[in-house]
C-alpha positions in Angstrom: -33.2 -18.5 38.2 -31.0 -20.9 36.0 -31.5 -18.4 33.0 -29.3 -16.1 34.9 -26.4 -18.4 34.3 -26.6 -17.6 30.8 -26.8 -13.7 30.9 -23.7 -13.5 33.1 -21.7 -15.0 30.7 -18.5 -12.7 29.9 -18.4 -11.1 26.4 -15.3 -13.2 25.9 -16.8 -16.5 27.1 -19.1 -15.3 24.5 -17.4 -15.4 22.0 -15.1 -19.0 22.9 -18.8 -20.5 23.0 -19.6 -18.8 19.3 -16.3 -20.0 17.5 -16.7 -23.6 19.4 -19.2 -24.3 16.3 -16.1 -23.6 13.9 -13.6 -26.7 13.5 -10.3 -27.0 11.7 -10.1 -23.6 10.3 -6.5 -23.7 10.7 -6.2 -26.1 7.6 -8.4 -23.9 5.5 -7.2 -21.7 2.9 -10.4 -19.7 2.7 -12.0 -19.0 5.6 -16.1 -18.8 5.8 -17.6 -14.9 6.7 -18.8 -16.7 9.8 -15.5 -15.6 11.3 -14.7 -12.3 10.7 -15.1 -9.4 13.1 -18.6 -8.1 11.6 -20.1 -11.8 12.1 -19.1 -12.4 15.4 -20.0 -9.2 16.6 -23.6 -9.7 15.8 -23.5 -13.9 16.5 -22.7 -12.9 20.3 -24.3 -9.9 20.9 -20.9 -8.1 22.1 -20.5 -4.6 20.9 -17.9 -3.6 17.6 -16.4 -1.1 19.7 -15.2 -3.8 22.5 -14.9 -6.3 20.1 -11.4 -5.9 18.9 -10.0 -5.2 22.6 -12.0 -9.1 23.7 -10.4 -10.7 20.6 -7.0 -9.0 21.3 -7.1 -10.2 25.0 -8.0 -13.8 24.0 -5.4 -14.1 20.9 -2.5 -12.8 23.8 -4.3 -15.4 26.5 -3.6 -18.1 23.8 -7.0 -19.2 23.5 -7.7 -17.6 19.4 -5.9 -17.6 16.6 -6.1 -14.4 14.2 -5.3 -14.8 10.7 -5.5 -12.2 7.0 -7.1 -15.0 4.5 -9.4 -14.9 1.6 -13.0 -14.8 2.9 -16.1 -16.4 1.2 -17.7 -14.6 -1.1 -15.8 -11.5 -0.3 -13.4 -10.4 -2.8 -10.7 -8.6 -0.3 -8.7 -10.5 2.6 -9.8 -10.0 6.0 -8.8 -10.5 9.5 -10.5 -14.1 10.5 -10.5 -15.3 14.2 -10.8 -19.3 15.1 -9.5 -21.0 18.5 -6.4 -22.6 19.6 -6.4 -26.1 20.8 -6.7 -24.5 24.0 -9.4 -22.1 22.9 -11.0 -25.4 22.0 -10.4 -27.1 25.9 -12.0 -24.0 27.5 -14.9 -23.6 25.0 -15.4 -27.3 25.6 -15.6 -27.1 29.3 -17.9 -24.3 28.8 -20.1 -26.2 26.3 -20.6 -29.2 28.6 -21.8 -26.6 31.8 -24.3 -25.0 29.9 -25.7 -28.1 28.0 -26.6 -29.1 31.7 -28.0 -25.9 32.4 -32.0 -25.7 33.0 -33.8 -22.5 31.7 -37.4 -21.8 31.6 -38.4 -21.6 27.9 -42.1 -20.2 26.6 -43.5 -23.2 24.6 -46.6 -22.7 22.5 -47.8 -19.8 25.3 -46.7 -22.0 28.3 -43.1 -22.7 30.3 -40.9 -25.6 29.7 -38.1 -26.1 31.8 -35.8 -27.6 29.6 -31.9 -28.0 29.0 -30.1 -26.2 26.5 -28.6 -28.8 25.2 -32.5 -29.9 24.4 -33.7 -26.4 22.6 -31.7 -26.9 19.9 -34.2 -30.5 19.4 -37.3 -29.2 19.5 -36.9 -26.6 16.6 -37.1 -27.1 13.0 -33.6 -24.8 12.4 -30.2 -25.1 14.2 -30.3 -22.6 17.3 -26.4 -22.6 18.5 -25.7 -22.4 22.2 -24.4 -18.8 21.2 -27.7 -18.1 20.0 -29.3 -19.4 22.9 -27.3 -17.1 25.2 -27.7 -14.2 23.1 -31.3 -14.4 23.3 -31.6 -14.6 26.9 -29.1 -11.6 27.4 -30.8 -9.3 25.0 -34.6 -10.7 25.8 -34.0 -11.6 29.2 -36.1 -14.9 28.8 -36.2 -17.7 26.2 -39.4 -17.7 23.9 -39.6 -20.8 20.9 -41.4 -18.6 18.7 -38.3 -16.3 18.4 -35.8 -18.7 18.7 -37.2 -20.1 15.6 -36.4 -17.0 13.7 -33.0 -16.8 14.8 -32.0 -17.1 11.2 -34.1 -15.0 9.2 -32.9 -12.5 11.5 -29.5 -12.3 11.6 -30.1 -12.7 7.5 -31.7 -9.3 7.9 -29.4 -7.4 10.2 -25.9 -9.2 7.9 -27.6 -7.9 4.7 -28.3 -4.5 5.8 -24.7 -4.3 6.8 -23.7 -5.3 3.8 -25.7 -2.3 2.1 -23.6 -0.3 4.5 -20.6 -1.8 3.1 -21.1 -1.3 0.1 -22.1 2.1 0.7 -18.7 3.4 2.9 -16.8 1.9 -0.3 -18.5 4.0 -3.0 -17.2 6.4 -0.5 -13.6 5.5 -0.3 -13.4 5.0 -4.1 -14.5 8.5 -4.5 -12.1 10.1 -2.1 -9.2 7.9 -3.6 -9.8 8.6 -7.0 -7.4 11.1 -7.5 -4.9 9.5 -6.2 -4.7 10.8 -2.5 -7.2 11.9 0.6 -7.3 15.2 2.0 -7.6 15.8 6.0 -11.3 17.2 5.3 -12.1 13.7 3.3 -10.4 12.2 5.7 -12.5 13.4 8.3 -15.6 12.9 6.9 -14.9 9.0 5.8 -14.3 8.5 9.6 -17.6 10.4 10.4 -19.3 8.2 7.6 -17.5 5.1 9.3 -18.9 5.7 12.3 -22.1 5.9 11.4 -22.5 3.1 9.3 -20.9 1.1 11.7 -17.9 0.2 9.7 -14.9 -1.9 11.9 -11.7 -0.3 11.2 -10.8 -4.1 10.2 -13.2 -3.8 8.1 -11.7 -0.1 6.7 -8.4 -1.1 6.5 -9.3 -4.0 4.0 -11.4 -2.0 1.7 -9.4 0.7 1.5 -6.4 -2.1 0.7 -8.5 -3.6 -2.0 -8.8 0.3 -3.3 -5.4 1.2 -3.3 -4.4 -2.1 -5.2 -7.0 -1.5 -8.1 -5.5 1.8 -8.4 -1.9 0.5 -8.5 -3.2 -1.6 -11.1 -5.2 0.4 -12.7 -1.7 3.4 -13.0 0.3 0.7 -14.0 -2.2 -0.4 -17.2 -2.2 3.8 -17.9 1.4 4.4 -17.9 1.5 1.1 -20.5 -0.8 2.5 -23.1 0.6 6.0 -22.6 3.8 4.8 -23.4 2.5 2.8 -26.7 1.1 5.9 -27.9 4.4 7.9 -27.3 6.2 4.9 -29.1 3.5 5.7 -32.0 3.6 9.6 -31.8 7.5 9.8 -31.9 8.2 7.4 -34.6 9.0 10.2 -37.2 10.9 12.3 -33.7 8.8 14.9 -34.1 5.3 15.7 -32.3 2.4 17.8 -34.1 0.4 20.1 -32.5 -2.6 17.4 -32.7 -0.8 15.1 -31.4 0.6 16.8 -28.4 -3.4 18.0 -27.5 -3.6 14.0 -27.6 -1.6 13.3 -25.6 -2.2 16.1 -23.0 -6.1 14.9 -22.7 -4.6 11.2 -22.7 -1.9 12.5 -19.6 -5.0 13.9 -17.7 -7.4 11.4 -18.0 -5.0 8.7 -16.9 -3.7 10.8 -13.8 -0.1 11.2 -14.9 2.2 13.2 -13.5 4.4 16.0 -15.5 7.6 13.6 -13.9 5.9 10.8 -15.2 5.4 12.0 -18.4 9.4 13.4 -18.7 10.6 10.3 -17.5 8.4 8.0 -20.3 9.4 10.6 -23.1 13.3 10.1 -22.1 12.5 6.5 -22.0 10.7 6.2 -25.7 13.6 9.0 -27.3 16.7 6.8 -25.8 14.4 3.2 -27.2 14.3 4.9 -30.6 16.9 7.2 -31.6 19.3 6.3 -28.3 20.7 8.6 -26.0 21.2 11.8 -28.4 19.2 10.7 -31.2 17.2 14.4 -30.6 15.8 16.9 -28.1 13.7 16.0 -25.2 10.3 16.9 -26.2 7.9 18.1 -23.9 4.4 18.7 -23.6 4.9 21.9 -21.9 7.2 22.6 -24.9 4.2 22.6 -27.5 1.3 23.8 -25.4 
């Protein structure tokens, strides 16, 4: 049966057929979501867990083209996968084959043997040859009615994953908000991961976009806790309010006892220079 010829397709001819539909990515400086690793898994059907290992094999055989870019409507970078100009022969090749091929397809409750290159034609939405092949692998046969809402369900499955997203980065923000992960939280984000079916791509770039804010985030503290040291040792002395200030400030801004010595050193030399008094310290007035 000609339908056959679809299902035995190889994950990674799979996924050369999927990326076919994606043209001159190379000369794009943001790159759409249609080609990161969560998208592709679900456009060909082929497992996140093999995923990676398929894409690894095909970047090494010369045939894809990996790249860290700015995403669509995704504000951290991620990993985004297009073909090579040989991806491209080969994904042509395979293209023209199966636009030949003949399947059986369930029309209004009766078979059509039609090509694929002819489904696509007699629906009202664009059904990709990926599409095509995915349904017959995960179906087994070809039915318009669902072909037809191709769309509306991968709209469903992508959103819910995004919920799940969103979700394992509360997490992460959580677990990095003091600064560092323990081996307990560490454990339990890569339970959570699992679960929600997060790709450690996927990980790796939230928990980069975390860390930055954070940087940021320090950096911005240890500003305005050095404006207010500026303010509170202008007369070279520090009052018992002000040191209680300036301990709630230290600890709501996450900064460190070093931190704190080195800033005081740094506002005593800026004002009175090198011996221009003592080094005050919190500790000192607690």
């Amino acid at each position: 049966m000609a339908i056959e010829e679809l299902t035995s397709l190889t994950s990674k001819d799979r996924i050369l057929l999927y990326l076919s539909d994606f043209s001159h990515m190379e000369e794009r400086y943001e790159l759409p979501q249609e080609l990161t690793q969560e998208y592709i898994a679900y456009s060909t059907g082929v497992q996140r867990k093999h995923l990676s290992q398929y894409l690894d094999d095909l970047i090494k055989e010369g045939l894809l083209t990996e790249r860290k870019a700015h995403i669509h409507s995704m504000k951290q970078r991620m990993n985004g996968y297009y073909l090579s100009s040989s991806g491209y022969s080969k994904a042509a090749t395979l293209r023209n084959h199966l636009g030949q091929v003949v399947v059986p397809v369930r029309v209004n409750g009766r078979n059509k043997e039609m090509k694929v290159s002819e489904v696509d034609e007699t629906t009202s939405i664009h059904i990709t040859y990926c599409d095509i092949v995915r349904e017959a692998i995960q179906i087994g046969s070809l039915d318009m009615g669902n072909l037809s809402g191709v769309e509306a369900r991968k709209r469903d499955a992508l959103e819910k994953s995004e919920q799940s997203t969103e979700t394992y980065k509360r997490a992460l923000q959580t677990v990095w908000r003091d600064g560092r992960v323990t081996a307990s939280e560490r454990f339990l984000l890569e339970e959570l991961r699992k679960h929600l079916k997060i790709t450690e791509d996927q990980h790796l770039a939230l928990e980069e976009e975390i860390l930055k804010r954070i940087a940021q985030d320090h950096m911005e503290f240890i500003r305005i806790y050095r404006s207010v040291l500026e303010v509170a040792l202008a007369d070279g002395v520090l009052s018992g309010p002000e040191v209680e200030i300036l301990e709630n400030l230290r600890r709501v801004f996450r900064i460190s006892r070093q931190e704190h010595e080195e800033l005081m050193n740094e506002v005593q030399t800026a004002i009175c220079g090198p011996s221009g008094f003592d080094n005050l310290n919190l500790a000192d007035h607690a």
